[in-house]
C-alpha positions as CSV (number, residue, x, y, z in Angstrom):
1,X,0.0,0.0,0.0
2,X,3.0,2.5,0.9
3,X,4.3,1.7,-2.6
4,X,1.1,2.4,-4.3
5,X,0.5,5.4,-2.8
6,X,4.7,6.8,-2.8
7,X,3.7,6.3,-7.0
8,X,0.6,8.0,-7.2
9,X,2.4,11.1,-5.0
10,X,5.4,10.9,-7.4
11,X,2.9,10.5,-10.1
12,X,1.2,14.2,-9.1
13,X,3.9,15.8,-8.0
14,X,5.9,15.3,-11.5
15,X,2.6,16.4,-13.2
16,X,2.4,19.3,-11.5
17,X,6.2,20.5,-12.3
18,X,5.4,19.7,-15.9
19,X,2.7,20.5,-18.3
20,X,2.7,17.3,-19.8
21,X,2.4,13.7,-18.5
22,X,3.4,10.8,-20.5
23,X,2.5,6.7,-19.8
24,X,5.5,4.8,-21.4
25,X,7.2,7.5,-22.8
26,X,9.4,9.9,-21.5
27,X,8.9,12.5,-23.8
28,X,4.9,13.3,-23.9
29,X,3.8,15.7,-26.2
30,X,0.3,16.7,-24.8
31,X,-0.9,16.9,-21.4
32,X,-1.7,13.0,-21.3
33,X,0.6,11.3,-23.8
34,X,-0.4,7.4,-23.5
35,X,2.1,5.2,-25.2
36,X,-0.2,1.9,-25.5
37,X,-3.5,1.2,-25.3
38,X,-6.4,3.3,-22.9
39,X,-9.3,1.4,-20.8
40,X,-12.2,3.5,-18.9
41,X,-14.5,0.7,-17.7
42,X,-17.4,3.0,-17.5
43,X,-17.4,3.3,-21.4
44,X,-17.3,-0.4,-21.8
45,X,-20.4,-1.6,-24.1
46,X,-21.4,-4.9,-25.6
47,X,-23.3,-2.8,-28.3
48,X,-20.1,-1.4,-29.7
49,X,-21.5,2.5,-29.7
50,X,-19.6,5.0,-30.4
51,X,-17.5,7.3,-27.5
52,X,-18.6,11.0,-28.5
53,X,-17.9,14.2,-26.1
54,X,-20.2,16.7,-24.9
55,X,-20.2,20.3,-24.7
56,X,-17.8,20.2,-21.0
57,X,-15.9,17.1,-22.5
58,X,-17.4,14.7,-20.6
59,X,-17.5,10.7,-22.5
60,X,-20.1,9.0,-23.1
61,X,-21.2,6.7,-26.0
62,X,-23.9,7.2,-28.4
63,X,-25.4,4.7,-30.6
64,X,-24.7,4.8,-35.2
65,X,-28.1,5.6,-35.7
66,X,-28.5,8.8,-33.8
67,X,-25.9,9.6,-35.9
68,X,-26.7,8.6,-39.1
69,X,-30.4,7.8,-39.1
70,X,-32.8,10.9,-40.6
71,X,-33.1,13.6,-37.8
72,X,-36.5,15.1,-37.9
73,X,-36.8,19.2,-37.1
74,X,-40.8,20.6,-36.5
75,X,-40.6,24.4,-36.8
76,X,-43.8,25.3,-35.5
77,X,-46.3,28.7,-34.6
78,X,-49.6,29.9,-35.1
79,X,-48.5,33.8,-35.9
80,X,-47.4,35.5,-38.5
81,X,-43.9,36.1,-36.1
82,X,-40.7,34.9,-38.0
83,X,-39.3,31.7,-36.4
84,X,-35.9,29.9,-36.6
85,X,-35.1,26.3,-36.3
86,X,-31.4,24.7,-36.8
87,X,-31.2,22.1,-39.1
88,X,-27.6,21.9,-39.2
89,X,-24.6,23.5,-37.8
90,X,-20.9,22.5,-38.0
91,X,-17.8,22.4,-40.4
92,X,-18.2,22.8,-44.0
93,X,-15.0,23.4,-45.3
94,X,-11.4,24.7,-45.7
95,X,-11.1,27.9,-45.6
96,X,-7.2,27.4,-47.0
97,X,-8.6,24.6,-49.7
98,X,-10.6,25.8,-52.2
99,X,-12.1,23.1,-53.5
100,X,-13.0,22.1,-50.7
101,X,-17.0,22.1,-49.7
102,X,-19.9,20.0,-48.4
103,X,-23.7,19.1,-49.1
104,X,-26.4,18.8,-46.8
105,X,-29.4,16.3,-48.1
106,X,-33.3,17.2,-46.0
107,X,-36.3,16.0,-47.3
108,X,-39.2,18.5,-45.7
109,X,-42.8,18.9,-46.1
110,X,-45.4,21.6,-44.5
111,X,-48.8,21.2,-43.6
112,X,-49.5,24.7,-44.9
113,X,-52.4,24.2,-48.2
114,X,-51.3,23.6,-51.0
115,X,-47.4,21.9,-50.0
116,X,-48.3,18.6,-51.7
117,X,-45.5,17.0,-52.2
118,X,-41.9,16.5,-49.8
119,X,-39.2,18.2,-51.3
120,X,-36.4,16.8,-51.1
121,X,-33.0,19.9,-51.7
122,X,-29.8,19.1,-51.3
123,X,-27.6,22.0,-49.8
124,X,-23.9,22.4,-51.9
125,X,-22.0,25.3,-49.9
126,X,-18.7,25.5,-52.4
127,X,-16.7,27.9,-54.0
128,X,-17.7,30.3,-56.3
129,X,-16.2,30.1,-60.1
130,X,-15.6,32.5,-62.7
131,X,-17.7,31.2,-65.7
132,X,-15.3,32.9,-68.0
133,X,-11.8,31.4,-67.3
134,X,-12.9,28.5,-64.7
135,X,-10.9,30.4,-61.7
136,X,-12.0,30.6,-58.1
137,X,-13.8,33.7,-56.9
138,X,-12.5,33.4,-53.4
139,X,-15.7,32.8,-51.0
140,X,-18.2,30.3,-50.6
141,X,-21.7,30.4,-51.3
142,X,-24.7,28.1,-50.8
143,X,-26.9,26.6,-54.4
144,X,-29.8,24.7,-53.3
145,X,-30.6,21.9,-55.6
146,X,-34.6,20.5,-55.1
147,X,-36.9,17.8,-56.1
148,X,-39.3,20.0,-57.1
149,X,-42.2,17.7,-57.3
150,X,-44.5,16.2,-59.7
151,X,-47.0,17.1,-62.3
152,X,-49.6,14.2,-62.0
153,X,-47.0,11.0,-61.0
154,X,-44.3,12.9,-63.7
155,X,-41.4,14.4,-62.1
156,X,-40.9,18.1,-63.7
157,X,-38.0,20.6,-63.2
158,X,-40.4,22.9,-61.7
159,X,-43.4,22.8,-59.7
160,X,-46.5,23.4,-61.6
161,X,-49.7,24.7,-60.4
162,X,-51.8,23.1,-57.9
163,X,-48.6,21.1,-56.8
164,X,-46.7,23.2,-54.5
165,X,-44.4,24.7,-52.7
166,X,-43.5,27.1,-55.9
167,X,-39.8,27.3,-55.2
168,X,-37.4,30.3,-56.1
169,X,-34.2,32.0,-54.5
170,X,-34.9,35.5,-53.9
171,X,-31.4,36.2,-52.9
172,X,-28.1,34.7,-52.2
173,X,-27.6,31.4,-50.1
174,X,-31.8,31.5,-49.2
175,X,-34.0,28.6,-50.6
176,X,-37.9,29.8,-50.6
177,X,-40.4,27.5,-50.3
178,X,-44.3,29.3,-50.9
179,X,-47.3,27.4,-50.2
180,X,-50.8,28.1,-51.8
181,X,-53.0,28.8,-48.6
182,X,-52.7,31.9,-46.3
183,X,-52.1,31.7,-42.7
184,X,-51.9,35.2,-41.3
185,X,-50.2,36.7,-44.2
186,X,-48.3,34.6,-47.2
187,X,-47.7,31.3,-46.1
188,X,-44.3,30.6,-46.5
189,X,-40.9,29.3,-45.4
190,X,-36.9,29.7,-46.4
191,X,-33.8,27.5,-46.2
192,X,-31.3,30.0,-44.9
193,X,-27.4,29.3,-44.9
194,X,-24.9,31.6,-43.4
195,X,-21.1,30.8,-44.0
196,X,-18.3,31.9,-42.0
197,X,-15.9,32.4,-44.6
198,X,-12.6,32.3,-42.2
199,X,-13.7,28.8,-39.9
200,X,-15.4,26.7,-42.9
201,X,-18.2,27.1,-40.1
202,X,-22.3,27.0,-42.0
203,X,-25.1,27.2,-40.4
204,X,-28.1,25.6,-42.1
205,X,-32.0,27.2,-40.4
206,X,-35.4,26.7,-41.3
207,X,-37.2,30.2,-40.8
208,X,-40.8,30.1,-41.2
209,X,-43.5,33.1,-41.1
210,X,-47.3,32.3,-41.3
211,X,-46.1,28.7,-42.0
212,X,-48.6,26.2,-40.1
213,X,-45.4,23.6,-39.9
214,X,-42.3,23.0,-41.2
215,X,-41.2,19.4,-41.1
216,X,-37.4,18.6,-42.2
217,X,-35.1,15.6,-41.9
218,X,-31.7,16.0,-42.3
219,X,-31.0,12.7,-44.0
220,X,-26.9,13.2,-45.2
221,X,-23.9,15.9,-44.7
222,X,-21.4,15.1,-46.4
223,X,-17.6,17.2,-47.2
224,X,-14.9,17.1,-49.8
225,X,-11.7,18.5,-50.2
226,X,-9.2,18.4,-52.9
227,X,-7.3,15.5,-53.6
């Protein structure tokens, strides 16, 4: 017991004269350096989930399909008020690659009049190009490419009366999705992407006015860089 405890003293008393404490190797480079192998019982798991961190770095595991299964986001209200929901936040790209980028799949649906069919849009936050000579323009924007429904059981490149939403982009890196009822005022929704052109940081929001509901889920993200 005297042994045990002289190495646990030794132990904390060299980790308090250094910065950095190393397990089989005598020259750590971070303040744990483990040479070998790591065991912490209380993640142990027949299920094999996966260790993920939360916001005060505290472990703790998580199972694939909150990961990778469909998350589902209702942005709801009953006024005319504009609300926000996050459908996704996180890295996109590099800033110092610029052919670097990512897409974000959702399928949604309202239950606003008139919003038929789901839509399903994929989200492509990448680099603008000059069209003329093919060059990089030097900041990322967001092109929002959509499913725009059916005319009858025939898929069509745009949506055609009564099927709905009627889809445009109004203005740059906003997706608008316009139903045919009226709730309050026009009955309508945007996809709404703002890019932090120094991090590679988007953030991808549902914003709804006079909507009844907005229904999206966030099936894929997905991020390249160049090879």
């Amino acid at each position: 017991m005297k042994t045990k405890n002289f190495f646990w003293a030794a132990f904390a008393f060299y980790g308090s004269l250094n910065a950095q404490v190393g397990v089989n190797t005598s020259s750590p480079t971070n303040t744990l350096d483990v040479n070998g192998s790591v065991r912490v019982r209380n993640l142990a798991n027949t299920e094999k989930k996966i260790v993920t961190a939360d916001s005060q770095g505290v472990l703790s595991l998580i199972s694939p399909e909150e990961i990778f299964s469909p998350k589902a986001i209702l942005n709801t209200s009953t006024t005319a008020t504009e609300q926000r929901a996050t459908i996704y936040e996180g890295k996109c790209f590099l800033p110092t690659d610029n052919a670097s980028s990512c897409t974000v799949v959702v399928n949604h649906y309202s239950s606003c009049a008139g919003f038929t069919n789901a839509v399903d849009t994929q989200i492509v936050v990448g680099q603008g190009i000059n069209i003329n000579n093919g060059q990089f323009l030097g900041t990322w924007n967001a092109r929002y490419i959509d499913n725009k429904g059916f005319a009858g059981i025939a898929p069509v490149a745009n949506q055609t009366p009564p099927d709905y939403p009627r889809i445009s982009y109004p203005s740059a890196n906003v997706a608008n999705y316009l139903g045919s009822a009226n709730f309050n005022g026009p009955c309508s929704t945007d996809i709404v992407t703002t890019i932090t052109q120094g991090t590679g940081d988007v953030k991808i929001e549902s914003v709804k006015r006079s909507m009844f509901a907005h229904l999206i889920y966030l099936i894929s993200v997905s991020r390249s860089r160049s090879l």
